[in-house]
TIMAR-56282 format. One record per residue: x, y, z of N, C-alpha, C in turn. Coordinates in steps of 0.001 Angstrom, whole numbers, plus 500000, padded with zeros to 6 digits. Layout:
XYZXYZXYZ
...
***
This chain:
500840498816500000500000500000500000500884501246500000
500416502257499578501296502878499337500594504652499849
500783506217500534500649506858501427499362507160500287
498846507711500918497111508834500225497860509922498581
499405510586499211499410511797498420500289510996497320
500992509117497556501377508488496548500225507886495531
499391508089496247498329507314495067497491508485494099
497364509778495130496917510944494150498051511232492929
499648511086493116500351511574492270500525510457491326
500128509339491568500325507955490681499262508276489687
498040508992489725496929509093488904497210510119488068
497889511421488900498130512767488299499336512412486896
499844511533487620501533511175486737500852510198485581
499677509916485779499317508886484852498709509520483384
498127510789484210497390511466482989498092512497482384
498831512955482946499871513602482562501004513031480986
501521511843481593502549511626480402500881510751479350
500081510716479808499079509921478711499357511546477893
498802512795478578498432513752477982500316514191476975
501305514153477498502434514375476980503151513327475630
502961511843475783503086511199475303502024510220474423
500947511341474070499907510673473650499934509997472247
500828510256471723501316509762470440503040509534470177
503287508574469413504558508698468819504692510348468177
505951510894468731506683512148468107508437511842467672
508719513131467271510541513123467764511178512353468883
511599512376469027512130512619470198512871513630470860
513315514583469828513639515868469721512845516852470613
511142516326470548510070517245470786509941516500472088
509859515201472422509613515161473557510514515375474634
511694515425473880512680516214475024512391517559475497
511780518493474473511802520048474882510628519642475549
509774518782475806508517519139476336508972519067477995
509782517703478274509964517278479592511436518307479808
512156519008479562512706519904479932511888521148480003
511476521730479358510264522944479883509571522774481144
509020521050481352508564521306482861509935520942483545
510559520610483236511881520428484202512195522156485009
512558522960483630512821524273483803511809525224484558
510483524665485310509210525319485290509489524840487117
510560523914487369510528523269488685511623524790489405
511439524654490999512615525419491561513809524738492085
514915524942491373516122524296491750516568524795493297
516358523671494277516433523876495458517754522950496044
518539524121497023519890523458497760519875523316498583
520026522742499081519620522065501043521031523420501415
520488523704502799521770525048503500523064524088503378
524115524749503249525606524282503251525928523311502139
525072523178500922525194522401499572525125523639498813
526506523815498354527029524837497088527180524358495414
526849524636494652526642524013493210527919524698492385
528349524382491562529565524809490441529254523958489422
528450524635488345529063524356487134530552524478486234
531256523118485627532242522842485003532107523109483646
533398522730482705533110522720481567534233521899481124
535301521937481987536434520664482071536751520486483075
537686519287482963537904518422482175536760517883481547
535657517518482505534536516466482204533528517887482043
532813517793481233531515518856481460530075518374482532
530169518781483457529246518836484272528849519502485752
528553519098486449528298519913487741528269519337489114
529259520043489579529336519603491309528800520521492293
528578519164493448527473519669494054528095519526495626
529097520615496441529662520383497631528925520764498590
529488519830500071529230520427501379530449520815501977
530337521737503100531649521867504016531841520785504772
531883519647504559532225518745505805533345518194504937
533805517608506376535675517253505870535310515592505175
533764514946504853533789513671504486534854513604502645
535135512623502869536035512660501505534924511744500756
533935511122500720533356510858500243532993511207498903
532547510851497985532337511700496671531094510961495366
529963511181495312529423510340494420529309511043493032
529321510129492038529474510129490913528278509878490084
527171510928490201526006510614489777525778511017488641
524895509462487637524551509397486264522847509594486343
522926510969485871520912511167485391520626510381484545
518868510636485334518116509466484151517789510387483044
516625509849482643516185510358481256515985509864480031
516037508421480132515853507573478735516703507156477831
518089508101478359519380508007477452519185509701477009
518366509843476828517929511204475610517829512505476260
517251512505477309517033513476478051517644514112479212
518301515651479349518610515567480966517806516649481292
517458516347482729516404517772483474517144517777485225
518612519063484398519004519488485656518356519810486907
517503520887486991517074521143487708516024519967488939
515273519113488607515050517838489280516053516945489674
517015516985488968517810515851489380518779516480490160
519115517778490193520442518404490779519449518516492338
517824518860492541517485519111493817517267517673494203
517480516499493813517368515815494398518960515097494736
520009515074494137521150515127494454521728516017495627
521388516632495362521859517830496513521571517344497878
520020516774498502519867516698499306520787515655499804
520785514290498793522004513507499163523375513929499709
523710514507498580524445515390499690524694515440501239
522900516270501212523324517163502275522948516065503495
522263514936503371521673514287504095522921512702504809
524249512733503753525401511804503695526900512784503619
526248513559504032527602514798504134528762514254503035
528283514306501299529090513846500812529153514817499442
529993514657498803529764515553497404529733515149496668
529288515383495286529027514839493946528922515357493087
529617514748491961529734515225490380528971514705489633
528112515603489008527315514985487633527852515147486491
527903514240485554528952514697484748527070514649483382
527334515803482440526830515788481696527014514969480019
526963513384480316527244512991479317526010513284477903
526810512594477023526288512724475476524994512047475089
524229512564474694523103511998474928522223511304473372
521683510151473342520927509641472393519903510649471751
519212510743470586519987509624469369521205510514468571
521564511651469041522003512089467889524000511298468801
523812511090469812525132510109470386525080508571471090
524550507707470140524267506751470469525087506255471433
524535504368471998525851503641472324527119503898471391
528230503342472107528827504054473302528849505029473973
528486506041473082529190507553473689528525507771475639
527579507556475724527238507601476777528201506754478108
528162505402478172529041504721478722530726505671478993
531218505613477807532389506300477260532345507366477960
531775508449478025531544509582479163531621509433480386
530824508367481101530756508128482227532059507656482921
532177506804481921533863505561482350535016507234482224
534736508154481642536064509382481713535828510109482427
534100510144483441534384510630484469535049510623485409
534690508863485667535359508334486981536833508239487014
537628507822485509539192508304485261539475509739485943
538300510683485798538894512381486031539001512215487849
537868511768488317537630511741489967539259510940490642
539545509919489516540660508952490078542438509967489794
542030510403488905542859511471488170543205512671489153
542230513368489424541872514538490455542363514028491920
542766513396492423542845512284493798541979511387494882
540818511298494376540085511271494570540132509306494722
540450508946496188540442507290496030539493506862495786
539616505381495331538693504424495091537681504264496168
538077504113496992537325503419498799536146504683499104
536714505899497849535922507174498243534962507428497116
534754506851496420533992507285494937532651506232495399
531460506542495428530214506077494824529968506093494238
529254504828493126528964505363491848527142504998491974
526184506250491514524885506295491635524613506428490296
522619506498489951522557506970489028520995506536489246
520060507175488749518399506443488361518511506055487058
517135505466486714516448504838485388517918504458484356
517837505205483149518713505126482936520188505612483109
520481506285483929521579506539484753521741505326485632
520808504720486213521086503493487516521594502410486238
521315502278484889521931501238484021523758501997483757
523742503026483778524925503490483540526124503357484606
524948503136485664526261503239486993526381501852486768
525465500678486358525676499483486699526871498987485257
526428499218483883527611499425483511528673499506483206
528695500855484188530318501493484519531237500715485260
531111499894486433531459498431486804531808497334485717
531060497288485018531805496229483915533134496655483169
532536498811482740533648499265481757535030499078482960
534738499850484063535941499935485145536621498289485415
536254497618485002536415496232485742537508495476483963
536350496030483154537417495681481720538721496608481111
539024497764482045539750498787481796540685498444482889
540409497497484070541574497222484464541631498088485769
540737499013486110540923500080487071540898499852488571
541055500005489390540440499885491150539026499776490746
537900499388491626536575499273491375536262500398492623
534943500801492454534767502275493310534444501571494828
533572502031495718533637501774496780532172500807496731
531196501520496314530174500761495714529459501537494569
527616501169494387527318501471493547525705501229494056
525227502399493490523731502540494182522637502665492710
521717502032492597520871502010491213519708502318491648
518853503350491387517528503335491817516586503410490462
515713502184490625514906501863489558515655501798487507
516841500973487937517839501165486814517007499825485498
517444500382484448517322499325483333518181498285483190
518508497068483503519276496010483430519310495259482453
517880495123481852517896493885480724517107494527479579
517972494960478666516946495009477503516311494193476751
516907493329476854515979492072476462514661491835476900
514039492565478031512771492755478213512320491392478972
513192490010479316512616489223479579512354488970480907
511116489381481157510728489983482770508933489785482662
508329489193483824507117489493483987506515490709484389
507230491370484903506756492861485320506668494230484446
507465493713482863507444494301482230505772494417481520
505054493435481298504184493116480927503353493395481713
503301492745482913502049493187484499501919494040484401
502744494626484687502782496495485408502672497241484136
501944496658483341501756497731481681500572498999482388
499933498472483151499055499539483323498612499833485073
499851499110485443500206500044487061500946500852487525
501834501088486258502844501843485894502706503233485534
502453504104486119502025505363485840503034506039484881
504840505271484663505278505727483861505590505230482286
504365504069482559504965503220481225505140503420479473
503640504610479417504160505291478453505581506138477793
506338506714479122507325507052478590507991505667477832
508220504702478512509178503366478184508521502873477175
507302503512476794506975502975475645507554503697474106
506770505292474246507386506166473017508925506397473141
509151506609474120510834506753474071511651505577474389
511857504990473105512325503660472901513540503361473056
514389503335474170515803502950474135516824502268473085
515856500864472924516350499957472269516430500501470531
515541501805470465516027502198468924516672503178468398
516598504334469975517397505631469434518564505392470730
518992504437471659520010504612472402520793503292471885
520260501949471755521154500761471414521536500981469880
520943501035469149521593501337467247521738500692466687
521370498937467076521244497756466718522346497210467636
522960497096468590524226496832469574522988495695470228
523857494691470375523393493401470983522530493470472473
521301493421472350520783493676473721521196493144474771
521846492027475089522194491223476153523853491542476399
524527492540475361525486492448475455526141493484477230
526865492810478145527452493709479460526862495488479641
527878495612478362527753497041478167526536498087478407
525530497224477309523972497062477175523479496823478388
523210495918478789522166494866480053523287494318480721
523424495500481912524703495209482719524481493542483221
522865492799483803522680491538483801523338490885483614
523877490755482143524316489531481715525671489268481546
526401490483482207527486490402482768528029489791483868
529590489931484512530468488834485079530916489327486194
530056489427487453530287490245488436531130489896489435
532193489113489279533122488802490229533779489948490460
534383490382491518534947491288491625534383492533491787
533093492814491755532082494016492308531948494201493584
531786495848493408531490495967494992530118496122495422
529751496413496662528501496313497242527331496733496025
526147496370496295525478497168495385523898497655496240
523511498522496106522359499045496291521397498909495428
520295498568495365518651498626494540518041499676495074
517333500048494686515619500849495037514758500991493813
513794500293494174512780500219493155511569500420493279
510291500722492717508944500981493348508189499884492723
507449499379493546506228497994493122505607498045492095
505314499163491363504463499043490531505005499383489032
506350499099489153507519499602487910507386498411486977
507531498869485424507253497804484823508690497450484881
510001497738485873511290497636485730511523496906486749
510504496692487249510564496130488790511463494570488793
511260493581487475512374492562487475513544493097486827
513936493984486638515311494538486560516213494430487711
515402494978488560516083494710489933516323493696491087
515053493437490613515310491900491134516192491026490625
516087490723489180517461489780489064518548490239488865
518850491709488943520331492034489324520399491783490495
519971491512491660520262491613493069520288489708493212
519589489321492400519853487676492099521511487490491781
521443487916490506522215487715489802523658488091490796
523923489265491403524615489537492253525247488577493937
523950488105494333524232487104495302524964485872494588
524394485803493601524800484403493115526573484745492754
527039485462492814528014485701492111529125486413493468
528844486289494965528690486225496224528968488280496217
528380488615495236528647490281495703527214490806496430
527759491627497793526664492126498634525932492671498004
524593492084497913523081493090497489522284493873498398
522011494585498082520688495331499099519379495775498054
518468494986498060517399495727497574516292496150498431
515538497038497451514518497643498593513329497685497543
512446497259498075511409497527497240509871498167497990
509781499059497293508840500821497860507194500285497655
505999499167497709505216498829497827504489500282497144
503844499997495974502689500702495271503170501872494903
504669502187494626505187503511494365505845503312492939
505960504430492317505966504415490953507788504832490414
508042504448489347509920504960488700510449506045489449
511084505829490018511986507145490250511528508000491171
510303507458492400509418508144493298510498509018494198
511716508612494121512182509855494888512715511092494570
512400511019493438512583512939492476511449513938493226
510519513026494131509258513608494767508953514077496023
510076515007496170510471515211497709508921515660498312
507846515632497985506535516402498732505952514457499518
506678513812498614506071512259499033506650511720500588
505973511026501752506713510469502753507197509594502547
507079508555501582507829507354501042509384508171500747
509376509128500508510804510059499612511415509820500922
510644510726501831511727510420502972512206509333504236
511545508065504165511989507367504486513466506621503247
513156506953502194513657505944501002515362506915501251
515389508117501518516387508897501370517588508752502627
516449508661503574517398508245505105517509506928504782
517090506091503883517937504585503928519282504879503135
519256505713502174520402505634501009520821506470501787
521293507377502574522535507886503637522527507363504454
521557506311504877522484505130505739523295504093505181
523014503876504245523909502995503379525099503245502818
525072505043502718526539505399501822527027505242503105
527052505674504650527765506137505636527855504350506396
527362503553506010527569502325506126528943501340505458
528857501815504288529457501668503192530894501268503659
531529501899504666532787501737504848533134500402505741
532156500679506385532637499597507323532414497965506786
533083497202507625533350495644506474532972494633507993
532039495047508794532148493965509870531059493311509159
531489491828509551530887490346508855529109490411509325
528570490103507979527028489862508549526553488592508567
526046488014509951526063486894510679524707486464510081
524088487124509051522612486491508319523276486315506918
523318485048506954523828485036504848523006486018503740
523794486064503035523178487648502070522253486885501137
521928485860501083520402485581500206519410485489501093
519605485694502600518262485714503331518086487176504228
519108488143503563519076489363504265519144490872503123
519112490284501856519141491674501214517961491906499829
517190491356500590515756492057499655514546492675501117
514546493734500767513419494841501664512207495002501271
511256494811501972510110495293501259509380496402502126
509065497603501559508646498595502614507299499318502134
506562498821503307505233499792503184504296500788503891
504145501618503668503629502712503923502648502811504505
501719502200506011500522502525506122499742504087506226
498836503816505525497786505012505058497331505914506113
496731505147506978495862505899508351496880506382509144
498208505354509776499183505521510826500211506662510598
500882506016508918502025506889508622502982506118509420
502611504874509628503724503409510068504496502735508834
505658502502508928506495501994507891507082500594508239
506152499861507560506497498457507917507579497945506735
508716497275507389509875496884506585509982495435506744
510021494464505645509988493306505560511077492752505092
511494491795505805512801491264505413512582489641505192
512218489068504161511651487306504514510607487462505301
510357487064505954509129486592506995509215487360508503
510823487951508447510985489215509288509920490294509019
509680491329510183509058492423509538509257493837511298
509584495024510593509607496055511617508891497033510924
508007497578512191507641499228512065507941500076512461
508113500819511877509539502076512091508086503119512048
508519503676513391507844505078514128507844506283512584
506481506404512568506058507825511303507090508982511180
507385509385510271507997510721510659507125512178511081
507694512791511713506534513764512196506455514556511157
504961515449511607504884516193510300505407517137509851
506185517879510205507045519087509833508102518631509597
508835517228509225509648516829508711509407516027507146
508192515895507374507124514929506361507108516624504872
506739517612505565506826517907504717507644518874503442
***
């Protein structure tokens, strides 16, 4: 179940991209459409998160705090491949930030169709060279990213891993694309619980970002790649995503291959629900991912084997504003947040 103001915006978000994406266009056009409301949003900085736009080495934008954490994430926006909408994604970065006392570079890579595969990858993989370049250790780099950014961070692990490099400290995916190959039941289910499925429908990855490049290939559908040697990984996904087995069998695929998983899965919440800071699901989902980066370091042994301890399921009761977290057949309710933090 999922809070009262997640199910009003699941309907609003529904009629919305019906009304935006009501037909095949450009893609040209549907970029200016979802950047206009991007540009229509207020780019907001949590106090003591300072912004700098770059232009080299890497073109993009960092996002500091004053704290002495050396920490540093390396965040890849979503957007379909095609699209970027600074302003949403920089206020929701920021708070990370401000909430993991850590800093982060977005690097503005090249974007589909007019820069297909590779170029995107290729960008990303010369970010993390610049961060390693700049001094910036391994043990200190996160690598994040949503939708298609969370496929880019996942990835970037294969490129870093075939380039021979240190691997970062970990790597956090929220609601990422894993398999283009599509072979998933949730792709299909969730055709119409998916308040975002029209986008994944008109804005077709597989024709203006892959270019005919082998769908199953690493690069492509980080999945079907060779994850020995990865570091921790983070999920977050929402229940009603038609992406929702993306994440799941990367976090399969990951145990099996004995690298630490954590997934979380957000009960009745829709792609990318935490661009939605007005939502209470946002802020429970946000204090988990700065507990996890500030977790991150430490290596003491977990006495529950990691196929019976790293899939979450979290839900939202309606009336209480109780957050019940399910772990297997485990389950805790974590005290509401109050309301002047809620909103």
């Amino acid at each position: 179940m999922a809070s009262g103001r997640s199910r009003v915006m699941n309907v609003l978000t529904r009629l919305a991209m019906w009304v935006i994406f009501r037909r095949p266009e450009k893609i040209t056009l549907h970029r200016a459409t979802m950047l206009a409301l991007d540009q229509k949003q207020k780019l907001r900085l949590p106090p003591g998160v300072t912004m700098e736009d770059v232009a080299e080495p890497i073109a993009g934008r960092w996002l500091r705090t004053s704290s002495a954490n050396k920490q540093v994430i390396l965040y890849l926006h979503g957007g379909a491949f095609i699209m970027r909408l600074p302003n949403g994604h920089t206020t929701m970065v920021a708070s990370f930030c401000a909430d993991s006392q850590c800093q982060a570079f977005m690097p503005w890579y090249r974007l589909a169709p007019e820069h297909p595969l590779p170029a995107a990858p290729d960008d990303c993989l010369a970010a993390y060279r610049m961060l390693l370049d700049s001094g910036h250790a391994p043990r200190d780099i996160v690598v994040m990213g949503d939708s298609a950014g969370g496929n880019l961070a996942l990835v970037l692990l294969h490129r870093i891993k075939a380039a021979g490099l240190p691997m970062p400290a970990g790597a956090i995916a929220l609601s990422p694309i894993t398999d283009f190959a599509q072979i998933s039941a949730s792709w299909r289910m969730n055709t119409w619980r998916d308040p975002m499925y029209r986008v994944q429908r008109f804005v077709n990855p597989v024709e203006h970002y892959l270019d005919g490049a082998n769908p199953i290939a690493p690069e492509v559908s980080p999945y079907y790649g060779d994850f020995s040697g990865f570091p921790p990984i983070h999920l977050l996904v929402g229940g009603v995503e038609a992406l929702l087995d993306d994440s799941v069998g990367m976090a399969r695929k990951a145990i099996e291959n004995q690298v630490p998983a954590h997934l979380q899965i957000w009960q009745g919440m829709p792609h990318v629900f935490v661009l939605q800071d007005f939502l209470p699901e946002t802020k429970f989902a946000k204090r988990e991912i700065a507990k996890w980066l500030r977790n991150l370091c430490e290596s003491a042994p977990n006495s529950i084997p990691l196929y019976r301890s790293c899939v979450e399921f979290f839900d939202l009761q309606m009336f209480t504003g109780q957050l019940r977290r399910t772990t297997n057949d485990r389950y805790l309710m974590i005290p509401p947040i109050p309301l002047e933090q809620a909103e």
